[in-house]
C-alpha angles and dihedrals in degrees: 000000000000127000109206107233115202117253082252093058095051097037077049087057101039103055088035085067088243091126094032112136147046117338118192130197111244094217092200089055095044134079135187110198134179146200148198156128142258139153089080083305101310109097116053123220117203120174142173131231106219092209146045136151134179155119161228137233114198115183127200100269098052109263116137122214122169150120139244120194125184126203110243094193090057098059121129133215095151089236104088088205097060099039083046079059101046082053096054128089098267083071123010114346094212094187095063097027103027094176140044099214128194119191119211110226096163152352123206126181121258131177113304088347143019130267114231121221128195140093130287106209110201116187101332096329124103125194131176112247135180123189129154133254147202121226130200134188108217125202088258098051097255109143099221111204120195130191149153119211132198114218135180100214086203089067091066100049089265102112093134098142111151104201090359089276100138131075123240089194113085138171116221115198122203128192104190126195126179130188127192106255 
């Protein structure tokens, strides 16, 4: 059960050194989706990446520092063919660049959340990148982060796309939980 906390709350805890310490991703509580289309923008294509590790770094002060990688060989389409694909060299090329990394350089409150600002690094490219997320509090202390992100996969090297079928717009959806290590 999670029990949402204001962007104030958790700003107030944060720079008070509540949260201050080593946060760890509970991979079983965490998930990392996407989505996108194909088929010219009519059929559209989720999967799930089976594994993800990371952490966070709070210091006393309140600055946030961390990292979230995701497996790309474990990702799943449920059509092998297409995941073996996605694999390959025309998209990920797991076997050379087995994870899609993003490192956390800062968090500043917005709105009703916080926007997220670091760099996803895809293969061997690395952009800046800033999208908001949502935090929760849940019963048991876990700080539970939420977000969707947009991203151009030519901007990362990965423009395969026979007949134009295939999107290069695609939506990455993280679930997020931390616990206090």
């Amino acid at each position: 059960m999670t029990t949402p906390q204001s962007t104030a709350t958790l700003q107030v805890q944060l720079a008070g050194g509540e949260l201050a310490g080593t946060w760890t991703l509970d991979p079983a509580r965490s998930t990392a989706t996407f989505r996108s289309k194909s088929m010219w923008g009519l059929a559209p294509v989720k999967g799930v990446f089976g594994d993800l590790e990371g952490y966070a770094v709070v210091s006393p002060t309140g600055e946030v520092t961390g990292q979230i990688a995701v497996a790309t060989g474990t990702l799943d389409t449920k059509n092998a063919k297409r995941d073996t694909h996605l694999r390959s060299d025309d998209f990920f090329l797991s076997e050379k660049y087995p994870a899609i990394t993003f490192s956390l350089e800062k968090i500043t409150p917005a709105g009703e959340g916080a926007t997220v600002s670091g760099t996803l690094t895809v293969r061997d490219r690395s952009h800046p990148i800033s999208f908001p997320v949502t935090a929760t509090l849940s019963s048991d202390g876990a700080v539970v982060l939420d977000a969707t992100i947009q991203v151009d996969r030519s901007e990362f090297g990965l423009t395969w796309n026979q007949l134009g079928m295939a999107s290069m717009k695609n939506a990455v959806t993280i679930h997020a939980v931390f616990t206090k290590s």
